[in-house]
Structures are given as structure tokens and as C-alpha cells.
C-alpha positions, 0 to 999 in steps of 0.5 A: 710620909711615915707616921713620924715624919707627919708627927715632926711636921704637926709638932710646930703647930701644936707647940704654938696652940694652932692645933691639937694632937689626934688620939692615934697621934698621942699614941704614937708619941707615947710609944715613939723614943725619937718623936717623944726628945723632938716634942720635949724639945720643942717644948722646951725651947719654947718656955725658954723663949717665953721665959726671957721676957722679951718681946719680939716685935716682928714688923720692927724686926722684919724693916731692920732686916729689909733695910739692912738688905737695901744697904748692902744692894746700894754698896754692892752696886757702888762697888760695883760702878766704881771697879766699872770706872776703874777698868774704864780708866785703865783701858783708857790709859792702855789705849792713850799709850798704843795709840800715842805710841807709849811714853815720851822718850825725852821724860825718861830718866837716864839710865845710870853707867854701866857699872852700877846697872850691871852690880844691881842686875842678877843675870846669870852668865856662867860664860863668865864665870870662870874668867879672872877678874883682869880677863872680866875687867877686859871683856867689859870695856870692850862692851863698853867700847863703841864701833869706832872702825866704821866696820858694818855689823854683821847683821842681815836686814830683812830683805837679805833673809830667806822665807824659812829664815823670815817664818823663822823671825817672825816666829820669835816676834810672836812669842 
């Protein structure tokens, strides 16, 4: 350790009167810019702590602190059981609604007329973009339409699908 830095750490010391300072220690302060502004320092600090007349009683200090501490353990472990409680409560409420198969169809509210859905939908159809308004009125009523002819949709059913075509399917189930 170089002389310096064993003079910062005697410095402590000698500041509070639990020693004293060796005759070579002296004249390195004496001779030293940097150890002379740290002990001047510390001197310094020292009267002014003396000067504001205040005492400081440790053990009181040192309860405050520990209680203050236990506070904040005590908070942390119930927030800590209560977000416990919450994840448990969803995962609950997640697995309720696998098992039971979700919600009940018959509580659901209606869905309004297709008209006001499609004016508060923002989906864009740039097909129908360039139609007149008669052409859009047209294709909307023939959504709207039901099959009447009894015709079947050309729709496959699974059985009817080849194995690239089913790999395919499946594919998109998955994501």
C-alpha cells in the first residue's frame, strides 16, 4: 500500500481521537498537497457535525432503520402473495373455461345487423373499392342472402382431402 493510501485510511481514526499520528506520518502530511485537503477535510466535517449540536443516538437510529426494514420485507412478501393469488385465480379462471368448453352460447349478446357491424369495422377490401355505390349495395345483399336453392357449397370435407392437402390444413390450424 503506498504511504498515501495508508495515511487515508489512519485518517478516520486519528479524526475521532482513537489514535495518533507517527512523526514519518506527519511529514508526509507535511510534505503531501492531497493527504493535507483530505485531513482538512475531515477535520472539517468533523467540527461541523460537532457544531450543530445534535446528538445522535445510535441504537435509536439503528431500531428505526431495522424496523423500517422488517416494513418493507412484511409489503414485499404480501405483494408478493397476493400477485400468488392472483396468477392462481387466472389460471383457474383459464382452465374453468378449457374444460367447460368456454362461455355459455346462449349468454352472449346478439351481434347487431350487418350494416352497423360492417360501418364500425376498419377492414380493408381494396376488391371493393372501385365498385359504384349500386355495384357494393348489390354484392352486399347477396352476402346477406341465404342458400336458398339447396345447392351444396363446394366445400371438401376432410375425408375428401388428400395427405399433402390434409399436412396443408393442419398446417394452417397450427399457426
Amino acid at each position: 500500500m503506498t504511504e498515501c493510501g495508508w495515511l487515508s485510511d489512519r485518517i478516520p481514526a486519528v479524526s475521532a481521537g482513537r489514535a495518533q499520528w507517527t512523526p514519518e506520518e506527519v511529514q508526509h502530511l507535511n510534505l503531501c498537497r492531497m493527504c493535507q485537503q483530505e485531513w482538512e477535510l475531515i477535520r472539517v466535517a468533523g467540527r461541523l457535525g460537532n457544531s450543530a449540536g445534535v446528538s445522535f443516538d445510535a441504537p435509536a437510529v439503528t431500531g428505526a432503520v431495522l424496523q423500517r426494514l422488517e416494513r418493507h420485507r412484511e409489503m414485499r412478501r404480501a405483494r408478493r402473495r397476493t400477485w400468488g393469488l392472483t396468477g392462481l385465480a387466472a389460471a383457474a379462471a383459464i382452465a374453468a373455461a378449457v374444460w367447460t368448453g368456454g362461455v355459455d352460447q346462449g349468454s352472449m349478446r346478439p351481434v347487431p345487423a350487418g350494416p352497423v357491424v360492417a360501418g364500425r369495422l376498419a377492414i380493408p377490401l381494396p376488391e371493393l373499392e372501385s365498385l359504384q355505390p349500386a355495384e357494393l349495395d348489390s354484392v352486399l345483399q347477396t352476402m346477406d342472402e341465404p342458400n336458398v336453392s339447396g345447392a351444396p357449397v363446394d366445400e371438401p370435407g376432410l375425408g375428401n382431402l388428400n395427405s399433402d392437402e390434409l399436412e396443408s390444413v393442419l398446417d394452417s390450424w397450427e399457426g
